[in-house]
N, C-alpha and C positions, 0 to 999 in steps of 0.2 A: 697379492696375486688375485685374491677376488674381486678386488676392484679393478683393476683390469682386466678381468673375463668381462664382469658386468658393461665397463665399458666398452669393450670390442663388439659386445653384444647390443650395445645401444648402436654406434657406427653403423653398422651390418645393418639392422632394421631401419633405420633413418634410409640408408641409401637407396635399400628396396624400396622402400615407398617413392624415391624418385625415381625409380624407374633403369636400375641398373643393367644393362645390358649384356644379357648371358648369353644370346646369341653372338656376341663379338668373334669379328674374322680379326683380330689382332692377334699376333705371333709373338708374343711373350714368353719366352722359357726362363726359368720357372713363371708360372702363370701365378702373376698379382692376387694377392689377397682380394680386394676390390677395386673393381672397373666399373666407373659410371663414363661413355662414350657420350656428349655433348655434341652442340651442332656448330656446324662448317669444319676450318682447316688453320692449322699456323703453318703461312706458307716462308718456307727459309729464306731469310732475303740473300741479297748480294753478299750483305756487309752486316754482321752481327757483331754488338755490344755485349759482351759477356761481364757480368753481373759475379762475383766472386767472396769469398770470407775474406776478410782483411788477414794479410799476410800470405794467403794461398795460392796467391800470382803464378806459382812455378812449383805447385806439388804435383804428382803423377797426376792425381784426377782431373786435374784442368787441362796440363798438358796431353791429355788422353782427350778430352773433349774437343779441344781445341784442333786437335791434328785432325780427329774425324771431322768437325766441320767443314774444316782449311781445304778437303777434298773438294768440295766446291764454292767457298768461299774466300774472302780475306778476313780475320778472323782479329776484331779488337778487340783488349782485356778495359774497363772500365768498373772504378771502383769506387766513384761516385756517386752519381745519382743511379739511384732505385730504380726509379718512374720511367727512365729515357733506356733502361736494359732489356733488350729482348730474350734474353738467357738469363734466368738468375738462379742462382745455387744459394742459398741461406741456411746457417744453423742457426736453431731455434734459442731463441734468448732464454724463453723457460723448457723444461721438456716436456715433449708429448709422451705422456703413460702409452699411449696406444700404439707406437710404434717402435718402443724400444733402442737398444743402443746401435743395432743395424736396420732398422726397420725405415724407410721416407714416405714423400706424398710428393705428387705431381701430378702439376697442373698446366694443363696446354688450352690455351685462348686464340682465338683468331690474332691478339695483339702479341702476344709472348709466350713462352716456357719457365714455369717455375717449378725449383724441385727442392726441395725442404727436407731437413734430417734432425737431429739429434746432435750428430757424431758425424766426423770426417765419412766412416766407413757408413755410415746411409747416404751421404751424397752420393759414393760412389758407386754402391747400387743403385741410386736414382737414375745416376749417369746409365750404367747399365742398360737400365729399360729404355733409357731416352734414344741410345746407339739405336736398340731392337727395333725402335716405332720408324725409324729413319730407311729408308728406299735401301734394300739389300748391298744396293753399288759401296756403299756406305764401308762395310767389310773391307774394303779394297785398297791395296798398298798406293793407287795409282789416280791424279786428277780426273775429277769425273767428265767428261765432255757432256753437257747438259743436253741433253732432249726430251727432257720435261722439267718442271718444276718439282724438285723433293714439298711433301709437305706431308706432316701431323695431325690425323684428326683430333679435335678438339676433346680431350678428356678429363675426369679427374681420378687419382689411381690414391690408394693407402696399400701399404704393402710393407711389412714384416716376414721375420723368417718363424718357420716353425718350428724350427732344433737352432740350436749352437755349435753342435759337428758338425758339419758339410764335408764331408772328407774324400778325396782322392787317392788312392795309392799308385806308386810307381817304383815299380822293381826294376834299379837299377846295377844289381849285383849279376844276373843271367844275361842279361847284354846291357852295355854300358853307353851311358848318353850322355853328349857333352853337355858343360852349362848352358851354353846358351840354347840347346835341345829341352833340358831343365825349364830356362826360364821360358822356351813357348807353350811348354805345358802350364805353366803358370799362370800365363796369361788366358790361355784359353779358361780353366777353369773360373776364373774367377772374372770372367763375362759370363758364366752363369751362374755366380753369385755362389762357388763351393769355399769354403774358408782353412780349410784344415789340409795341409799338402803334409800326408805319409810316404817318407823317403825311406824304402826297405833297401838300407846298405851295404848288408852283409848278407853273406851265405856260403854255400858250399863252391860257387862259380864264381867267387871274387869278392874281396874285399874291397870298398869304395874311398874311404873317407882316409885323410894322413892320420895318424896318432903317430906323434914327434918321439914321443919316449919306446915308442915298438916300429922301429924304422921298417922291420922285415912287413911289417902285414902288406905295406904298400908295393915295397922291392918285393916280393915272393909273390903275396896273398894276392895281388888286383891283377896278374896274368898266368893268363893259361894259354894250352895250344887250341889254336880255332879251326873250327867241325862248325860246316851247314849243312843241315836235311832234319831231318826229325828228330829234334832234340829230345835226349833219353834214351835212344839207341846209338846213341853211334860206339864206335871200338874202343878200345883203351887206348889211350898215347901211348907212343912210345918216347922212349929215353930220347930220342933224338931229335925226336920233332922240335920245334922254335916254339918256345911261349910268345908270343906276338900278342896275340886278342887282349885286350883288356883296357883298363884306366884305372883313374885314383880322381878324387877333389882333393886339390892344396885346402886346406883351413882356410887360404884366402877368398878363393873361389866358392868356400862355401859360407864365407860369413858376405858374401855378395850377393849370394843366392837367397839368403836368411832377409837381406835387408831388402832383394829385390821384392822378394813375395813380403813382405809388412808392408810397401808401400799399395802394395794392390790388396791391403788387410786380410791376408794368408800365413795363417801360422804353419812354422812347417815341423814336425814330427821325423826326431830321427828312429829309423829301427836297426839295433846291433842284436840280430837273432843268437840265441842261446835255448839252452847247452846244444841241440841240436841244428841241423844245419852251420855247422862251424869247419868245414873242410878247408876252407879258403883260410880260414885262422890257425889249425893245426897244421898247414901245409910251411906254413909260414914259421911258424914255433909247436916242433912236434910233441914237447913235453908237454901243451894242452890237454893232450891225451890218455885215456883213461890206459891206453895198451902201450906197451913198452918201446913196441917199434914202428912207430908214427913218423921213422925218418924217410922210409919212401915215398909218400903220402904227395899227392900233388893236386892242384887245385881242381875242380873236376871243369872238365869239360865237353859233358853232356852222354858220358856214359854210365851206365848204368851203376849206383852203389847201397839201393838199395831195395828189397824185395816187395812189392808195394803189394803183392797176392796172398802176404801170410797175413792171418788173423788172430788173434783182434787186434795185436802190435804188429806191425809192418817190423822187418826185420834185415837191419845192418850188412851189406856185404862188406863196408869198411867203417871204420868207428869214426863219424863221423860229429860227435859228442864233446863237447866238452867236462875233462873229469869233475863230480862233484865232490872228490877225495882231496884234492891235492889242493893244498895253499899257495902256490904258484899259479893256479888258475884263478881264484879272486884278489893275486896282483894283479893280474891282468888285468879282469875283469875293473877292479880300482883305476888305473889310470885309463885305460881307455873309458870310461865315464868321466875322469876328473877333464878331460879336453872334451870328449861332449856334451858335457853340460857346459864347459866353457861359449862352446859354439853357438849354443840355441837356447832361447832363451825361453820358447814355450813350455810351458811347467811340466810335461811328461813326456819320457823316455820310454820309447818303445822296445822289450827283450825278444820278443818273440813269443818261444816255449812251445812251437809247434810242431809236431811232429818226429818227438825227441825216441829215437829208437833206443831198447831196453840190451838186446841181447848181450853184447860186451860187457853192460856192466852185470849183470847177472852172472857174468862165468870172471869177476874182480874179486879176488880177496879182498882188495879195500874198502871196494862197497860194500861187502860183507862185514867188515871189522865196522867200516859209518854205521852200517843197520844196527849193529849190536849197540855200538855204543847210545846212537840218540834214539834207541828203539822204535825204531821205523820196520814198517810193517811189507811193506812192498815198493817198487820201482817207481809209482808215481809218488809216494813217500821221498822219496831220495830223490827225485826232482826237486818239490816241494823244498825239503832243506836246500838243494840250489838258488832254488828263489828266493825263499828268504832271506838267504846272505844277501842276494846280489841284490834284492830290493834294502838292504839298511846302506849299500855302498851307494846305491844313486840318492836314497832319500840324506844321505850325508852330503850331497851334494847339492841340497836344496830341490830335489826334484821329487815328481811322483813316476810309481811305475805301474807299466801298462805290456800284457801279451795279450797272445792268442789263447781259445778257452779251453784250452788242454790245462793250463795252469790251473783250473779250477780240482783238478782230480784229486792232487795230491793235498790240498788245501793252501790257501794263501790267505796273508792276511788281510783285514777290511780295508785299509787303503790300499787295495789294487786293485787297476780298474782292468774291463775285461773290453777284448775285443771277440764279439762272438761270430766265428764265421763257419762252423761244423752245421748249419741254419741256426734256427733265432731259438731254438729252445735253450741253451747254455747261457743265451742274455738273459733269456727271463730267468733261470734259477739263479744267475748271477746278481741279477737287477731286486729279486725277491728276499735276496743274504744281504743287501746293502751294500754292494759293490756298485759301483757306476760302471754304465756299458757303452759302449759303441758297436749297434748292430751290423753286422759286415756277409752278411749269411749268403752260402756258395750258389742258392736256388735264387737269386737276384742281384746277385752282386758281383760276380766275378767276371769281370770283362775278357779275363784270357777264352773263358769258355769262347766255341765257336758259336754263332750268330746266326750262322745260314747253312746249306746242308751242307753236309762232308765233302761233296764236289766240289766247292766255291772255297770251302775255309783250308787254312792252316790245322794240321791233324792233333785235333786235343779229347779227351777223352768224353767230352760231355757237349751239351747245348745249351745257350740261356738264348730266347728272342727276344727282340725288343716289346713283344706284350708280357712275358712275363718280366720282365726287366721293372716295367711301369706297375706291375702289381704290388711293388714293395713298400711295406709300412713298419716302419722301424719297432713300432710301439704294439706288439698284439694285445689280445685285450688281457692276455696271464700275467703279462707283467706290469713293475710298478714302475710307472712313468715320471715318478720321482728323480729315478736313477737310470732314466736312458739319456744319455746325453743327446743321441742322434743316431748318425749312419753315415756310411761309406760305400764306396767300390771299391775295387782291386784290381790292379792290371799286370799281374805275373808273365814275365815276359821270356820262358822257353822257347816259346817259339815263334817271339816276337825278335828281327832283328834288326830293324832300322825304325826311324823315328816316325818315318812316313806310315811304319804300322801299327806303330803304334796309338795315332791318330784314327788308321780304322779300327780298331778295337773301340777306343773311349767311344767315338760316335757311331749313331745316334743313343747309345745306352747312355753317356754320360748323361743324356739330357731329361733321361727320363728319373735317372736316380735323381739330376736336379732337384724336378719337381716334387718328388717326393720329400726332398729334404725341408725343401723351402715353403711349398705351397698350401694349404689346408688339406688334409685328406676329402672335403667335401666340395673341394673344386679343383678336381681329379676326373678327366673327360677322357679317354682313348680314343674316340673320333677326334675330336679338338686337337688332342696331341699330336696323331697323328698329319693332319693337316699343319700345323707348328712346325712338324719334324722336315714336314717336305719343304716349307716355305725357309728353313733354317739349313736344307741342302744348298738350293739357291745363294744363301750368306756362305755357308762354307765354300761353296767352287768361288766366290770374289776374295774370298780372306785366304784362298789356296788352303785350305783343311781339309784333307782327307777323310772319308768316313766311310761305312758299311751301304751300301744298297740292299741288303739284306731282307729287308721288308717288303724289297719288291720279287723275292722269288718264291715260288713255293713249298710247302712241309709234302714232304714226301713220306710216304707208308707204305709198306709193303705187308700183306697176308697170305699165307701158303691155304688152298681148301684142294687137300688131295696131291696128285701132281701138278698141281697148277698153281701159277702165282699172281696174283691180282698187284696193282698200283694204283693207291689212291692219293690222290693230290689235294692239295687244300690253301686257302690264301693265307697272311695274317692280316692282311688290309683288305678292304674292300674296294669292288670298283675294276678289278682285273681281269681279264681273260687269259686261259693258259689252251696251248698251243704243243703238241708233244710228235715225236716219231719216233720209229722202231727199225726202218729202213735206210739208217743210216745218212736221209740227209737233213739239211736244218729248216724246221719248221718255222715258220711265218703268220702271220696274220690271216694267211689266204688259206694254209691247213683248216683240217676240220677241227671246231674248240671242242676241249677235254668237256665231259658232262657226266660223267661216269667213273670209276673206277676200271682200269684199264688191264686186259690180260696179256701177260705178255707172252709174244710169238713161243712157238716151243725152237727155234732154231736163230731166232734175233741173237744179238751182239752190245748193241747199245740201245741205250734208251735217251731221244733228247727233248729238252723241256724247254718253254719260253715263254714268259708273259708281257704282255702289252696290254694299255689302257685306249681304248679303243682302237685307231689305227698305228698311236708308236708305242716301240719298244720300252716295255717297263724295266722287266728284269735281265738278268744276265743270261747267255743261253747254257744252261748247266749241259754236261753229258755224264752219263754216267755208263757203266758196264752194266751188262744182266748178271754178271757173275757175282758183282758189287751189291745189287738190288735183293736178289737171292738169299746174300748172307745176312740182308737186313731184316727177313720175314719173321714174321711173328706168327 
């Protein structure tokens, strides 16, 4: 390890002294370790000679490069000569210390493109950045009709990751998405170079995945009756409604899924949450249950079950748990692990462990009889003994287990790894006991948060913006960076319900957790990024990606002084003008710009907002109530 700091450290300084160019208008996400920009251009010819590993003729990454070129070219594979290739991909006969097992270098000349790795998976990061440097058109399903020349300026890049987790999450248990929905999430992420795909399977809204030996979880567990509006209020079913909503993956479908993300070197991470959030599984088999009459029990479908305003434990309106008493619940819990670790091969199983409600078991003679007998002291005790077990059943499986950091309460043992998302201080105690982490923390990470004001988004209880979003650093300075693996997002999807929104949640945040994953924290820009983010709008409207404009509207604030109530506006970008009325009709460029903190009328109705970069429209035009505004003062 020291000799590879030393030498990254030699690297770095060599290249400064030639004159590396930190000014660079290049649109990299995650942004390269190092960029030295060189003079002129590699301009794409007609007819490109691609230069290839021997045997790699027809692995994803070629055929991925290849298709992108094909958009405007004819595209020949050559696996001869060296010298006569305008594209070459090569792995290094010996390895480069310096850029590790994902890490490349590429090199663009007025004559060629060369990009060099280690390992299959740094070509295909190479590849990566090579798409990124290529004219936005590039993105696009569709032949390009040329009216310019695509071309490359001339550079040389080294680039490594900075963590080994890259990780994405997708909740597909609250609304369910097909595979091939699956696999465009796949792809996308891993054009920006994230490697770890967390598939949260289960929960109280559905179970996802077949288990052949528990035919009911798929028949019962994976439908309910489907409710749109503001998931978390709606009614109770009734008896009579159709369970229709739902889905399951055949085992076939996901050992498809598994193979498709390894080809794009994505490992994917299954989660079968426990003991809590398990409604979808006692609805299915109600003796999972700690309470006796678990047979009305029915998969939830987005009403309310449990009281999230009692403290410090949130508290059960239906037992939603699974029993830590009963021996029927770690059969279970046994064979559904013995087919998913059959399925997936990457070394840890995710349980969950989050948010496991106490009260039912606190009024159980049995958990009273467990306390006595393994002298357990309290409720996150009696967890604790759940985990236990249920970590000797996967690690008999050949696997490692991994939750959420509630696990840490009741204690677990050294090999489980934590995922900390209550924010980053439960990694660092985690990280400090010798636990391995993955930082996942709710003030950076959580994509369901809304993005932009309450006007524009979908009703979720909190905010993350894309600048705080970019602030995230997996490794604070408390803890021991020995034991962080990396970081993650999360994209919990209540009140996500198709795939196209799912696409605006991830973007533009996914891009910024990117960079944080991959990039050095000391070449960490927010003007830069932002300027990356806009030039990477552009890529997504040709790749048809949906994402947030969010950046472009403004943070609203309200303050009461007396009866009176002021609105102050603010950008998170620079470069904007905002534009506002109170008389109800829509403001323009030609209104007068906001410069002040704004009172509003004592008899007004709405308020509406609008920004524009100098004469077009930037942002979206929000409106909002005064009655809305009002309840927002501080």
């Amino acid at each position: 390890m020291k000799k590879l700091i030393l030498a990254a450290l030699f690297v770095a300084s060599t290249w400064n002294a030639l004159g590396q160019n930190s000014g660079s208008t290049l649109s990299v996400i995650p942004e390269p370790v190092l960029v030295k920009e060189t003079t002129g251009y590699f301009k794409v010819p007609p007819k490109i000679n691609l230069l290839c590993p021997q045997g790699t003729e027809n692995d994803l990454t070629i055929s991925f490069l290849k298709k992108k070129l094909s958009l405007m070219t004819d595209v020949q594979v050559n696996a001869k000569k060296t010298s006569s290739a305008t594209v070459q991909l090569v792995l290094n006969q010996a390895t480069d210390s310096i850029i590790g097992a994902e890490g490349y270098s590429l090199s663009v000349t007025p004559q060629k493109v060369l990009v060099k790795a280690n390992t299959p998976a740094g070509l295909y990061y190479g590849i990566q950045t090579l798409v990124q440097l290529l004219p936005a058109e590039v993105e696009g399903h569709h032949k390009v009709k040329q009216a310019r020349e695509w071309k490359i300026p001339a550079m040389e890049i080294i680039d490594y990751p900075r963590f080994a987790w890259r990780g994405l999450m997708l909740d597909v248990s609250r609304h369910f998405f097909t595979p091939d929905e699956v696999k465009r999430f796949i792809d996308r992420m891993s054009h920006y170079k994230y490697n770890t795909f967390h598939w949260h399977l289960t929960d109280d809204e559905g179970w996802r995945i077949e288990i052949k030996s528990l035919p009911k979880l798929t028949e019962k567990g994976a439908w309910r009756v489907e409710k749109i509006g503001n998931f978390g209020t709606f009614s109770n079913p009734l008896p009579e409604e159709p369970k229709t909503y739902g889905g399951f993956y055949t085992q076939d479908e996901i050992r498809d899924i598994v193979k498709y993300a390894q080809e794009r070197f994505v490992r994917v991470m299954p989660e079968i949450d426990m003991p809590g959030h398990s409604m979808a599984a006692i609805a299915a088999y109600p003796e999972l249950a700690t309470i006796e009459d678990a047979e009305s029990y029915h998969v939830r479908a987005g009403e309310p079950i449990i009281d999230w305003t009692t403290r410090p434990r949130h508290t059960a309106l239906k037992d939603n748990n699974l029993s830590p008493t009963k021996e029927v619940v770690y059969d279970f819990v046994n064979k559904v692990m013995s087919e998913v670790a059959d399925l997936f091969p990457f070394e840890y199983i995710h349980v969950g462990g989050d948010e496991a409600t106490y009260n039912f078991w606190e009024k159980s003679p049995e958990v009273a009889e467990l306390m006595a007998r393994e002298k357990l002291q309290n409720m996150a005790e009696v967890q604790s003994y759940f985990e236990h077990r249920v970590e000797k059943i996967i690690q008999s499986k050949g696997k490692k287990m991994m939750g959420w950091d509630e696990i840490l309460e009741g204690g677990v043992s050294p090999s489980t790894a934590v995922m900390s998302w209550r924010g980053l201080e439960h990694g660092v105690k985690a990280s400090n006991t010798g636990h391995y982490v993955v930082m996942s923390p709710t003030q950076y990470a959580y994509l369901d948060y809304m993005q932009g004001d309450a006007s524009t988004e979908a009703p979720v209880y909190s905010t993350l913006r894309l600048d705080q979003t970019y602030k995230f650093n997996p490794v604070p300075a408390e803890a021991n960076p020995r034991f962080v693996l990396g970081g993650q997002a999360n994209l919990w999807t209540e009140q996500v319900y198709n795939y196209r929104q799912v696409e605006y949640m991830i973007w533009p945040r996914g891009f910024a957790i990117a960079e944080s994953l991959w990039s050095p924290e000391s070449k960490k820009d927010w003007q830069k990024f932002v300027n990356k983010t806009e030039e990477h709008f552009k890529r997504s409207n040709y790749a048809g990606v949906k994402y947030s404009p969010a950046i472009y509207d403004p943070i609203v604030a309200v303050t009461k002084s007396g009866d009176d109530f002021l609105v102050t506006l603010t950008t998170e970008i620079d470069g904007l003008d905002i534009y506002t009325s109170f008389d109800n009709s829509t403001p323009d460029c030609f209104y007068p710009k906001y410069v002040k903190s704004q009172l509003i009328p004592k008899d007004a109705k709405l308020m509406r907002i609008i920004t524009y970069r100098g004469k077009e429209v930037a942002g979206r035009l929000m409106t909002i109530s005064v009655e809305d505004l009002k309840k927002r003062a501080k």
